[in-house]
C-alpha positions in Angstrom: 91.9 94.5 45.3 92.1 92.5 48.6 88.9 91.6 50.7 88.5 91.8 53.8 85.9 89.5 54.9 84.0 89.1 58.2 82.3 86.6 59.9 80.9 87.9 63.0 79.0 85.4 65.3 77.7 85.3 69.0 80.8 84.3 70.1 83.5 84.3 67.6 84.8 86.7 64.6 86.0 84.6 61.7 88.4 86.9 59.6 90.1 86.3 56.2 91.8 88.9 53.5 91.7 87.4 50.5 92.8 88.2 47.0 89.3 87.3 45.1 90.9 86.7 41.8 93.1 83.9 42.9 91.9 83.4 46.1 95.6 83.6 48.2 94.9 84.3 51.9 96.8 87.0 53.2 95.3 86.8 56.6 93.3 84.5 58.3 91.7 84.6 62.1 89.8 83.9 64.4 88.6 85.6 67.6 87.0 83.9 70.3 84.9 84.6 73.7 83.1 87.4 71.3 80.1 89.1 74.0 81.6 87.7 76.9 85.0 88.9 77.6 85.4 90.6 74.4 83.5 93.1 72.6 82.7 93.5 69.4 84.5 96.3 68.3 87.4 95.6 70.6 87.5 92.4 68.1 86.6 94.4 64.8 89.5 96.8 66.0 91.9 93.5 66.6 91.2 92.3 63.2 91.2 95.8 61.5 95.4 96.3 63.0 95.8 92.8 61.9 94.4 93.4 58.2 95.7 97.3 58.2 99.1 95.7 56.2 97.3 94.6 53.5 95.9 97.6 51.6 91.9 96.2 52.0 89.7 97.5 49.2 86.4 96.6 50.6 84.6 94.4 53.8 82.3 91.3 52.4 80.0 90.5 55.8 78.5 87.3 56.0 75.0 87.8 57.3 72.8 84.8 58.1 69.1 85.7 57.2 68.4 87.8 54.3 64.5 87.4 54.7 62.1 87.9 51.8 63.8 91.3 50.5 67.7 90.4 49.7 68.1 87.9 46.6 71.9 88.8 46.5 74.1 90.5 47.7 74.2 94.2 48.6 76.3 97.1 49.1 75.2 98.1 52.9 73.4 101.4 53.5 71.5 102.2 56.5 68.6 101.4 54.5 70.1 97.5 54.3 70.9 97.6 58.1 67.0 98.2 58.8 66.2 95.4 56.5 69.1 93.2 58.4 67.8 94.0 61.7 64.2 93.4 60.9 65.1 89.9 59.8 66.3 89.4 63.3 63.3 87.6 64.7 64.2 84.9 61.8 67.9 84.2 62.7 67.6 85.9 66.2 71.1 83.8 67.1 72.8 85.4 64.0 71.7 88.2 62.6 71.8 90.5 65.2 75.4 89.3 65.6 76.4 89.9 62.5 74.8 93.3 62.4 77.2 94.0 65.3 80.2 93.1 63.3 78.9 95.5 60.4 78.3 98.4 62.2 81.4 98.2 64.1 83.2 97.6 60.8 81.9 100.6 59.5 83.0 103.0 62.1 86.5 101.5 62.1 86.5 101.8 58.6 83.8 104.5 56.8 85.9 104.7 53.5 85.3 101.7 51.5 82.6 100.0 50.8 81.0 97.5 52.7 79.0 94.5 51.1 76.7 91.9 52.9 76.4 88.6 51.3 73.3 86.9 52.1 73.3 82.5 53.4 69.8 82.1 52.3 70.6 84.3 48.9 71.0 81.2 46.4 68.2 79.9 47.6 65.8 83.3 47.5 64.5 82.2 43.8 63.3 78.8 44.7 59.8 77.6 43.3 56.8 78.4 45.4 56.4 74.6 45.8 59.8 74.3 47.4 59.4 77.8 49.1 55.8 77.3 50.5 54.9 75.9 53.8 51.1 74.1 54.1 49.9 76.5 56.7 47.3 79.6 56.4 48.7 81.8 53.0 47.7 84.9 54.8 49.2 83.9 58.1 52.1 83.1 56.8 52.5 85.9 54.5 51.6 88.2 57.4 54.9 86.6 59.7 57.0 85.7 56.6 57.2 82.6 57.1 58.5 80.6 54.3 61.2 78.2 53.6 64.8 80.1 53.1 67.2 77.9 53.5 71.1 78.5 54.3 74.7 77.8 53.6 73.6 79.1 50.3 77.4 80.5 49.6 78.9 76.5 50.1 76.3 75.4 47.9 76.7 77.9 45.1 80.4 77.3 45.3 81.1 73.5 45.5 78.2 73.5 42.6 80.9 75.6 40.9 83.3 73.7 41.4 81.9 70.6 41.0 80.7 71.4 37.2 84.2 72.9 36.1 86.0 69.5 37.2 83.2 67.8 34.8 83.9 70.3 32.8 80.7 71.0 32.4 78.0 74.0 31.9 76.3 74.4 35.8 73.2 75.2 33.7 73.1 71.8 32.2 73.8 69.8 35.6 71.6 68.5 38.2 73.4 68.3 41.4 73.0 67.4 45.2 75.4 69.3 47.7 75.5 67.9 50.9 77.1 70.9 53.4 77.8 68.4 56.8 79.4 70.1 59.7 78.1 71.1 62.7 75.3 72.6 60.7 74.3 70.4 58.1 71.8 70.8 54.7 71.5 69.6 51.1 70.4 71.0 48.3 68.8 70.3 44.9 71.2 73.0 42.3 69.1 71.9 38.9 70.8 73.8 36.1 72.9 76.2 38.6 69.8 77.1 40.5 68.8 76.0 43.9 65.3 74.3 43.5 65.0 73.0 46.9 67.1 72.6 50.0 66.4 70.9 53.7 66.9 74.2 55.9 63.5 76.0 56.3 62.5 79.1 57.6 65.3 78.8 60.2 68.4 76.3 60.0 66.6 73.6 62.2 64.6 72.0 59.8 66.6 69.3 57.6 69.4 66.8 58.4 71.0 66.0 61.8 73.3 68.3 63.2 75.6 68.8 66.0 73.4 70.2 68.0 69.9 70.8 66.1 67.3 68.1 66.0 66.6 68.4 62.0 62.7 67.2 60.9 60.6 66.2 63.7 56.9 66.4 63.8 55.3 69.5 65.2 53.2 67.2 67.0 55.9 65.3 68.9 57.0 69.0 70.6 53.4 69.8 71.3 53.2 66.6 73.4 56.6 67.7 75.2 55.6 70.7 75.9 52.4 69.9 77.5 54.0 66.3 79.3 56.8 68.7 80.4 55.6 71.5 81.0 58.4 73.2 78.6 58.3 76.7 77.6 58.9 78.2 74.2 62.2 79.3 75.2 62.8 75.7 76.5 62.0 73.8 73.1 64.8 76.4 71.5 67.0 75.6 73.5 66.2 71.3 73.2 66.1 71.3 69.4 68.8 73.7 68.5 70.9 73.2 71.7 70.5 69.7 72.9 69.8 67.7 70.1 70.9 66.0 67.1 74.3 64.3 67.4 75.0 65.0 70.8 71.1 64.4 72.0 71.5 60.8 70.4 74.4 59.9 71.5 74.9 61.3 74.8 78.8 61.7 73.7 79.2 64.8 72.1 77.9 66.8 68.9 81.3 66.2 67.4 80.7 63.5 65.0 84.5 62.4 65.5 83.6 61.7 69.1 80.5 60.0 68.2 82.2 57.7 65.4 85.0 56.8 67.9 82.3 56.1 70.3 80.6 53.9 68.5 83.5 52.0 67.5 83.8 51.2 71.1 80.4 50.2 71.5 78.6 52.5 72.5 74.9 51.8 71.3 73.7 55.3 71.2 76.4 56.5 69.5 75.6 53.9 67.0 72.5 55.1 67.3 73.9 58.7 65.9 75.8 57.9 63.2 72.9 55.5 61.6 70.5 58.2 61.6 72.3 61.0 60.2 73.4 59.1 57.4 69.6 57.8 56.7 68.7 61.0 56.8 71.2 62.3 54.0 70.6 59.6 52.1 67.0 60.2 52.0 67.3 64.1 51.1 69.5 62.5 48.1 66.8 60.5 47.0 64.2 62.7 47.2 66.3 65.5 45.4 67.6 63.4 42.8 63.3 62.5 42.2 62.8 66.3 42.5 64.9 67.1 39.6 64.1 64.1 37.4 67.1 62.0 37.7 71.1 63.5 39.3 74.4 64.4 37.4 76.5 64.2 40.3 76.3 63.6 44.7 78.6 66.6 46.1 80.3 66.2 50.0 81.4 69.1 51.5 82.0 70.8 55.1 83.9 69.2 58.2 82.3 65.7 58.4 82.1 65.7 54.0 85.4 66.4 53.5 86.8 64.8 56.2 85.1 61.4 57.4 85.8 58.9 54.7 83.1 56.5 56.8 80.3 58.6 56.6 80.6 59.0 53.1 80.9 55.5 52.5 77.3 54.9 54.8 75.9 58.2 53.0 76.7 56.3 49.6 76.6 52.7 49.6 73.9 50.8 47.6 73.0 53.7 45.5 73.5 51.7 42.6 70.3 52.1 41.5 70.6 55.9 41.2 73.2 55.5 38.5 76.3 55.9 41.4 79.1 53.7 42.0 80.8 54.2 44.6 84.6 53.9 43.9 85.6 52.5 48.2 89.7 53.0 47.3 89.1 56.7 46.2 87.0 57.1 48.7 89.1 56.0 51.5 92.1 57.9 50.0 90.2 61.0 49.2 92.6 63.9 50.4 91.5 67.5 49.7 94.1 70.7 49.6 94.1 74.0 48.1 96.0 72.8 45.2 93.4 70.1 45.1 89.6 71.3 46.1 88.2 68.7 44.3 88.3 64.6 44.5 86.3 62.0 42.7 84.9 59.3 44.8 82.9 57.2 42.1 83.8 54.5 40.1 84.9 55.5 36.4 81.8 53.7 35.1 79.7 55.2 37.5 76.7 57.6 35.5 76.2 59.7 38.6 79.5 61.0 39.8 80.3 61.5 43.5 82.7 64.0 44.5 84.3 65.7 47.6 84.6 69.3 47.2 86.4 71.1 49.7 83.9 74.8 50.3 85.6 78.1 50.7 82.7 80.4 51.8 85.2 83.2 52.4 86.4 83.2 48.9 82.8 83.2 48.2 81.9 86.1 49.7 85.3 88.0 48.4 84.5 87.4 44.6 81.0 88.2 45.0 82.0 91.5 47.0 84.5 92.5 44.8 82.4 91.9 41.5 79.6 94.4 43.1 81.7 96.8 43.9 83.5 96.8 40.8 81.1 96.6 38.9 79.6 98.9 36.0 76.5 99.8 36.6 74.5 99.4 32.9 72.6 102.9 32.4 69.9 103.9 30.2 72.1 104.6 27.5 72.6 101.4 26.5 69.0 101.9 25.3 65.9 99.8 26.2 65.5 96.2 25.4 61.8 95.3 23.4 59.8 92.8 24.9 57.0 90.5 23.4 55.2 88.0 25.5 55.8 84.3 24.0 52.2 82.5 23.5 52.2 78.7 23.9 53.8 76.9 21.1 55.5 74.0 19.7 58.9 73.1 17.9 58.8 69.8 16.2 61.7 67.4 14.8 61.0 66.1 11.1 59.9 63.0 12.0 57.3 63.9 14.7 56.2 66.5 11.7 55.7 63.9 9.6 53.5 61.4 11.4 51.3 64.4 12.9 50.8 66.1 9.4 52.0 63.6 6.7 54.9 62.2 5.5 54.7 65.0 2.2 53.6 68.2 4.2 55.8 70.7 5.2 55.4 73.8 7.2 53.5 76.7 5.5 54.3 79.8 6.8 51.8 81.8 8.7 53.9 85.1 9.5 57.3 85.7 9.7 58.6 86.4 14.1 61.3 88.9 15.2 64.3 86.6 15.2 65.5 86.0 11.6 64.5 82.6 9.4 62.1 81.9 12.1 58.2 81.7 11.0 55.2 80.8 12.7 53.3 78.5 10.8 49.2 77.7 9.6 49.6 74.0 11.6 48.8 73.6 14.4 48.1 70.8 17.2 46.5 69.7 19.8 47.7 69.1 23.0 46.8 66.3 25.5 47.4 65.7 29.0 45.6 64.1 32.1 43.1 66.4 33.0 42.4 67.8 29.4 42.9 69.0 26.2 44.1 72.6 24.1 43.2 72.9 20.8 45.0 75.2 18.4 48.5 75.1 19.7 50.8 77.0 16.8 53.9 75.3 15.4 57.3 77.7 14.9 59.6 76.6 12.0 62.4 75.6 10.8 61.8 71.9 12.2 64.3 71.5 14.9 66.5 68.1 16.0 64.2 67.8 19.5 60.7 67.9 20.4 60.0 71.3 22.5 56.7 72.5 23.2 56.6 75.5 25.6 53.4 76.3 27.8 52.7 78.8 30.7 51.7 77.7 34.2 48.1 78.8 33.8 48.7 75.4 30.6 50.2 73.6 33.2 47.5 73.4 34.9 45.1 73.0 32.7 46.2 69.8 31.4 47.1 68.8 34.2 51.0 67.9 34.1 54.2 68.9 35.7 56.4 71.0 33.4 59.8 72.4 34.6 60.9 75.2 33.8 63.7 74.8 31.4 66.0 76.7 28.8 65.1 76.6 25.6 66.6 72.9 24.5 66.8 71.2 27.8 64.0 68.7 27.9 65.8 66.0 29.1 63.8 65.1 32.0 61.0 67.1 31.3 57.5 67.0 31.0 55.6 63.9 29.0 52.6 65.0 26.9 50.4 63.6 23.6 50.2 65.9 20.2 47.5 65.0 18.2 47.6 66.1 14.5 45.4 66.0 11.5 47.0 63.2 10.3 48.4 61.6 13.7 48.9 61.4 17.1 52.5 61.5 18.9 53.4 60.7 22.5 56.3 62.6 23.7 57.7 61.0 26.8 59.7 64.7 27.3 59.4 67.6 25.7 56.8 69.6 27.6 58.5 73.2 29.4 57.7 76.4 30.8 60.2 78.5 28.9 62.4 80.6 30.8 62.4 84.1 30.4 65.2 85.0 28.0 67.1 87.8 25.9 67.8 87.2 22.7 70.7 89.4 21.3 73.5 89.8 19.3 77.7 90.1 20.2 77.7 93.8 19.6 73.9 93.9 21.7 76.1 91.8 24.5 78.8 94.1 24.5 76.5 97.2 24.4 74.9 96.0 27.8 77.9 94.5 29.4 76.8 90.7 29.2 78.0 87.8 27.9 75.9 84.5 26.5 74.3 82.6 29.9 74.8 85.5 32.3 71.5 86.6 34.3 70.1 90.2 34.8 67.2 91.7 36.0 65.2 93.6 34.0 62.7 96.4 34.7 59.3 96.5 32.3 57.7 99.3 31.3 54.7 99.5 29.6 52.7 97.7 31.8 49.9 98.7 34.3 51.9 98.0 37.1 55.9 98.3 37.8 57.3 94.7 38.3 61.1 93.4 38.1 61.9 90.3 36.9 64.9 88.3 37.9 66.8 85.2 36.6 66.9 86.4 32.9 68.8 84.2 30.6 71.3 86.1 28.2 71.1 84.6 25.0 74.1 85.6 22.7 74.0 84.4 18.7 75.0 86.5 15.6 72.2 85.7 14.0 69.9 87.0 17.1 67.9 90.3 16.7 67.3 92.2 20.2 64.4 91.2 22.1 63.0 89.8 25.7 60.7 86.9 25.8 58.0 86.2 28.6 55.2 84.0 28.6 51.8 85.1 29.1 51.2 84.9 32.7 54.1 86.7 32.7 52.7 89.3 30.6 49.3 89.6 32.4 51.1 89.5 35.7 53.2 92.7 35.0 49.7 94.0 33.3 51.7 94.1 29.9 50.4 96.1 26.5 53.3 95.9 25.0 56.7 97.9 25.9 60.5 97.7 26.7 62.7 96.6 29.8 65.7 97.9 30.9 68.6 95.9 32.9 68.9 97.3 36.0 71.4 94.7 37.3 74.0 93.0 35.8 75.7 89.6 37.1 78.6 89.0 38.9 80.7 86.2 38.3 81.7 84.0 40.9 82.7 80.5 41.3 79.1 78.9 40.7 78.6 80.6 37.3 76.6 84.0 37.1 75.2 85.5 40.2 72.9 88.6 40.5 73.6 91.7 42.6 70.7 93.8 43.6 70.3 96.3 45.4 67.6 94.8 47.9 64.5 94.8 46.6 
């Protein structure tokens, strides 16, 4: 099925059809002069003749701001075209734009679907502490305004690509992608998820850009404002118009123009290019600190794909990251479509650098074409159990040994759901910085690593910092002191907040239409109060019996007394690994 995928902007329609399993371009446009001597359906009707060879299956919109209710994409109803409009005051130069290239789409073309794929979707499921901006909670929550973050389909997709060319699991890598163009952001994609990223509640906040200023203290507008007498409308139109590269320099926001400039000698120019680059490479730092340590530096975009200097100045002296920069390959770095990615780090290097070359429109084709194809999993597939997961620990042999005795072994307290696994009479206790719990159960058979899984009401508590992690990824994790009858341990990682998972078997998987690592969302019931929880981990082993694991704030937050869930969505696959439609809510 071919794609036809829009981009419509305030003064431009961006057009592709694209084949989403192998990603050949049938058709690729762009119109220009959009609201000013072209309308948008006079556009929409250009592109539609253009695309009318090509036997289009469905239109994959590219809509800016999804605000607080779209966490992926969605097949549009006029339900989602009340919830795009009302985002308009967020991304009030995009989304009403867009929203003008949908509905003209729609009337040009009423018989196939029509899917809108969301910029600050990859980044809807970010961490409250990543999310969260230190102003009044109830002022905040009344104008919904949080971090959001954009050019979440680049970032999903060069993560993608970036772990197949390591050849690599996404969910065991902790990457920075650096999108620099004209509009600029990184993000930190720890274990295929977007933990953090430098675009806020509107693409202003974060790096330099063409155009947009990036970070600057609230307090240095407040003092133009009242030393300028500048409106509201005037600041917009400084910091997203008339600053960043082209504020600096005085040249142009075209960082080719600024970097021949300052070849010549021109001091503000210089000026330009020194900043930007200090402020990537400190967004790398602070990521890669973030996460616990970096896998691999992605470039991508116009000036990351294309401007061999800037990311030499991005790079250099990061030796003490773990990345070499490799200068030859870097220089030589040449990106096609029969070659979308190019390592630019030395072959010793730990951390690798890459340049990925981003295809947003393919992007948004797979993840159109997946919803709309997709199977909708129904009730008769039959409801998944659920049991909430209390704190507990797994312990290697050793670490058994010197906490119990070198002749104990586990005695079993009561046999769990999944089969050979026991929870056990010992028990420990745990010690962090700000205190202690007593009583902490130990599950058996001994494993090969250290793993002791808390909640966040723990975390607290003791006073630590645990991630949450899959079920045997501690590297990087949390540090924390088991004391034992017979011994005391210090773990210098080890300490998680589980992530929500589904255990189940291949004939389970196949039942539900999933596969091992895929992500659904799953509806409870039996609870006090209806609640849907995303980002659930697919776990697929033979020797699995059926059943969905939370933790207990969890289980107290959805009011739980014990019940079953049922997958309401399924994932998608795309290029970054498993993505999750929804319908919305």
């Amino acid at each position: 099925m071919n794609i036809l995928v829009i981009n419509c902007g305030s003064s431009s329609v961006k057009y592709q059809v694209v084949d989403p399993d192998t990603g050949a371009l049938a058709l690729k446009g762009l119109i220009e002069k959009v609201n000013s001597e072209v309308s948008p359906t006079d556009a929409l009707a250009q592109v539609l003749k253009e695309a009318a060879p090509f036997a289009v299956g469905a239109v994959g919109h590219r809509v800016v701001h999804g605000g607080p209710n779209f966490y992926e994409a969605v097949q549009i109803d006029e339900s989602v075209i009340q919830q795009i409009d009302a985002c308009a005051a967020l991304a009030p130069l995009h989304n009403p734009h867009n929203l003008a290239g949908i509905r003209a789409a729609q009337q040009a073309l009423p018989g196939i679907p029509h899917v809108a794929v969301f910029d600050t979707a990859f980044h809807s499921r970010m961490p409250r502490r990543s999310r969260t901006y230190a102003i009044d909670l109830d002022l905040a929550e009344a104008h919904n305004i949080r971090r959001y973050g954009f050019h979440g389909t680049s970032h999903a997709y060069v993560a993608g690509l970036t772990a197949a060319h390591m050849n690599r699991d996404l969910s065991s890598l902790r990457i920075v992608t650096l999108h620099l163009g004209n509009g600029s952001s990184a993000c930190a994609v720890e274990f295929g998820h977007s933990m953090d990223t430098s675009m806020g509640m509107t693409p202003l906040e974060g790096l330099v850009m063409g155009t947009r200023s990036g970070d600057i203290d609230v307090g240095a507008v407040l003092a133009l404002m009242r030393s300028e007498g500048l409106s509201v409308d005037d600041v917009d139109v400084l910091l997203n118009k008339e600053s960043g590269l082209k504020g600096l320099s005085g040249v142009s926001h075209d960082m080719r123009d600024v970097l021949a400039a300052a070849s010549d000698g021109n001091d503000r120019a210089r000026l330009a290019v020194t900043v930007f680059a200090h402020r990537v490479r400190k967004y790398v730092g602070a990521y890669a600190a973030a996460m616990g340590g970096v896998d691999a530096v992605v470039l991508t975009g116009g000036i990351g794909e294309g401007s061999a200097e800037m990311r030499r100045r991005i790079l250099q002296r990061m030796d003490f990251l773990g990345l070499v920069l490799d200068d030859d390959a870097n220089a030589d770095a040449m990106l096609s479509d029969d070659q979308a990615v190019v390592t630019i780090s030395r072959s010793h290097s730990p951390v690798q650098a890459m340049v990925v070359k981003t295809n947003e429109g393919l992007m948004i084709a797979q993840q159109t074409a997946a919803l709309v194809g997709r199977a909708r999993v129904s009730g008769d597939a039959g409801p998944i159990p659920i049991a909430v997961s209390a704190r507990h620990i797994h312990l290697t042999e050793e670490t058994y040994a010197t906490l119990f005795g070198a002749d104990a072994e586990p005695t079993r307290y009561k046999d769990l759901s999944q089969p050979g696994q026991f929870a056990c009479e010992d028990k420990v206790t745990l010690v962090g910085p700000r205190s202690r719990i007593e009583g902490v159960r130990l599950l058996a058979p001994l494993r090969s690593k250290n793993q002791i899984e808390i909640s966040r009401t723990d975390e607290f508590k003791l006073g630590v910092d645990a991630p949450v992690r899959d079920s045997g990824h501690t590297e990087g994790s949390a540090p924390i002191t088991l004391e034992g009858p017979c011994g005391t341990v210090h773990l210098s990682e080890g300490l998680i907040c589980a992530r929500r998972h589904i255990h189940m078997t291949v004939a389970d998987a196949k039942r539900y239409g999933v596969s091992d690592k895929d992500e659904v969302e799953i509806a409870i019931t039996g609870g006090s109060r209806d609640l849907v929880f995303g980002d659930v981990l697919i776990r697929v082993k033979e020797s699995y019996a059926l059943e969905m694991h939370i933790d207990t704030d969890e289980g107290n937050a959805a009011e739980f007394k014990g019940g079953d869930g049922e997958i309401i969505c399924q994932p998608i696959d795309g290029a970054s690994g498993s993505l999750r439609p929804s319908t919305g809510g």
